[in-house]
Residue, then its C-alpha position, 0 to 999 in steps of 0.5 A: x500500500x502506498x502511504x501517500x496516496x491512501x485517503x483520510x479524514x479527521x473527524x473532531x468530536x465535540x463543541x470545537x467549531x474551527x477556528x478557520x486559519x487554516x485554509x485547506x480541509x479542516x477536520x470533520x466536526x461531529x457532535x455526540x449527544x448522550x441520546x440514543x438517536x444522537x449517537x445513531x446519528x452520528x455514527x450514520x456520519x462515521x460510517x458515510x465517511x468510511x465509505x469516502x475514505x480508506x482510514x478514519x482518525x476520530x479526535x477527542x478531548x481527553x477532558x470531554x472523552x466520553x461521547x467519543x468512548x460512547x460512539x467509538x465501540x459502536x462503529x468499531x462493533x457494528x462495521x467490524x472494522x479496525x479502519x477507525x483510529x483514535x486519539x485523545x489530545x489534551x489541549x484547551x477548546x482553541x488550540x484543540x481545534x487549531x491542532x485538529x485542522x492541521x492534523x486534517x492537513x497532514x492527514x493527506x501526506x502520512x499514516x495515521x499511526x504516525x500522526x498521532x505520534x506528531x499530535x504528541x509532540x504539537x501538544x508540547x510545542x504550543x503555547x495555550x492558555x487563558x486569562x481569568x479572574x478566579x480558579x476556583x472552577x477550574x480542574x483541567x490546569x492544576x492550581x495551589x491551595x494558595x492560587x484557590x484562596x487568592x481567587x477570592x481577594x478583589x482585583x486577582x487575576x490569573x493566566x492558566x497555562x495549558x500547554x506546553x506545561x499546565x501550570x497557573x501563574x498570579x498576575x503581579x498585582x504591583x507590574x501586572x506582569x507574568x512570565x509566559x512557559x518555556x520554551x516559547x513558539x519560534x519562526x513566523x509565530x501565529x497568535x490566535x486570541x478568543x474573548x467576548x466583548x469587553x474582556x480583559x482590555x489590554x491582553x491583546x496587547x500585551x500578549x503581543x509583546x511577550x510573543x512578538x508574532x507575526x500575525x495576530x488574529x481574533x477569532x470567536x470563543x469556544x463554545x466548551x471554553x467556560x467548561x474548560x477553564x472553569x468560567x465565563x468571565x476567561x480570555x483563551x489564547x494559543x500561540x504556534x509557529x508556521x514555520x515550514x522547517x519545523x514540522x519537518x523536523x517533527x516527523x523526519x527520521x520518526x520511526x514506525x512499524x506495522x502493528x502486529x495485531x491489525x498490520x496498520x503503521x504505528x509509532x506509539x506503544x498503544x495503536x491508535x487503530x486496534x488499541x492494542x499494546x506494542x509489547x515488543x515493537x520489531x527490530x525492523x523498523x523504518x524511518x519516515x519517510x519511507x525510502x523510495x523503491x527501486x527505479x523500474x529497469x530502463x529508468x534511472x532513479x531520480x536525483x538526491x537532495x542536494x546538501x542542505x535542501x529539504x527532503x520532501x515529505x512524499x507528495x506534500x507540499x510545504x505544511x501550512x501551519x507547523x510548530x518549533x521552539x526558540x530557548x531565547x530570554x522570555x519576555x514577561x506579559x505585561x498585563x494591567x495591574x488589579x484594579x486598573x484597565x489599560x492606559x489605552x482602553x476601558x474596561x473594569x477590573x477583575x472581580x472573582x465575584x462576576x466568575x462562573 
């Protein structure tokens, strides 16, 4: 079988409207409500697109895993088929749909075993998180006990990291300021921001110089945002690089191999197609991408790279959106003081008491 030239789809289950950014075939949206005839519905959908497609990959919040873990055995049992992989990310609402779309994008170009091994490392090399004013709600991001009671003194505020590292800094209530996560997104950096109207005025800005981005975009909140980070009142953000060299360096040299049980090419320990563990992984692995075969007698065998030139990724084009890191000096968010708006803008200040 040819890997680059078998059909796939990315289906994203849940909430999680694209962000549109990306400009080629975004992820498949499908929602599972918990009613019988919902999933009935949906899995009609699954079933319709694996009569377009040769392999499915189904992603889901691992924070909202139980509509796909509801859908899934029933596709999986009733087509008895193992054509469906799936694959639990653990990003926020936006940067889950940014990742899914790029997911979509690469979907083309390499098995899907090997994309879910790329997924792991995207969730690493963003940076997303939100701006709040309480974390008393909030379960997805680890908070202290002392972040918790601090949740109640007027004019707090919060930026919960979700990625790379989940963590909840305080912002500096005297500069207003708080150190963004290491390591930072590097080359031709992309910033998406999601609020309602009036929130936080100044993020922006600030957001701005601590990323220094190439573009910045506003896009509409996420639906399962106020779900996610534990309240109404919250900014979400992600920043990511779209630098073309860095997804290379992402997948070049990955090594994969043929899952045992069901054949299909995989790089992790637990097979996103059949979900069966790699006890023993083969010796005789490869590297991605595969080696070309053999010219066919009479035809000469096309020409290496040169030195310092790309490799190309089979029939890819360069990837549209693709994420590094830089190990420079961080620059720190300078977000306005508690109780004060921005010198540029109105707006009142946090108040734990307005939080959902």
């Amino acid at each position: 079988m040819n890997e680059h030239r078998v059909r796939r789809a990315v289906v994203a289950i849940g909430d999680l409207p694209s962000t549109g950014h990306v400009p080629a075939e975004p992820a498949e949206r499908l929602t599972v409500p918990s009613a019988l005839t919902g999933t009935a519905d949906a899995y009609e959908r699954v079933a319709a697109h694996l009569a377009d497609f040769a392999e499915i990959l189904v992603v889901y919040p691992e924070w909202d895993a139980a509509p796909a873990r509801r859908l899934l055995p029933v596709v999986r049992g009733l087509l008895d088929t193992d054509r469906v992989a799936e694959l639990g990310l653990r990003l926020p609402p936006l940067a889950f749909s940014l990742v899914a779309d790029l997911l979509a994008h690469s979907a083309r170009y390499m098995p899907l075993g090997l994309l879910a091994r790329v997924s792991e490392r995207l969730e690493r090399e963003v940076a997303a998180g939100a701006r709040m004013g309480s974390v008393t709600r909030l379960a997805n991001v680890p908070a202290g006990l002392r972040q918790h009671v601090r949740s109640y003194v007027p004019g707090s505020g919060f930026v919960a990291w979700a990625a790379p590292v989940p963590r909840v800094d305080a912002v500096n209530r005297r500069t207003g300021t708080v150190d963004p996560p290491e390591p930072v997104p590097d080359g031709q950096v992309h910033l998406l921001v999601a609020r309602r109207d009036g929130e936080f005025p100044g993020l922006r800005d600030r957001l701005v110089e601590a990323f220094r981005p190439d573009k910045v975009l506003d896009v509409a909140p996420q639906p399962l945002g106020t779900r996610y980070w534990g309240t109404r009142r919250h900014a979400e953000f992600v920043a990511f690089s779209t630098a073309p060299s860095a997804f290379r360096a992402l997948v070049q040299g990955e090594r994969f191999w043929h899952c045992p049980w069901c054949r299909r090419p995989t790089a992790s320990e637990i097979c996103p197609s059949c979900r069966m563990f790699q006890t023993d992984p083969p010796h005789q692995n490869q590297s991605w991408p595969p080696a070309p075969p053999d010219p066919a007698p009479g035809r000469e065998a096309a020409p290496a790279a040169r030195d310092g030139a790309a490799v190309p990724l089979g029939d890819s084009p360069t990837p549209i959106l693709t994420s590094a890191v830089r190990t420079t000096v961080r620059t720190p968010i300078a977000l306005p003081p508690a109780g004060t708006a921005a010198a540029h803008s109105s707006g009142a200040p946090d108040d734990p008491a307005r939080s959902a």
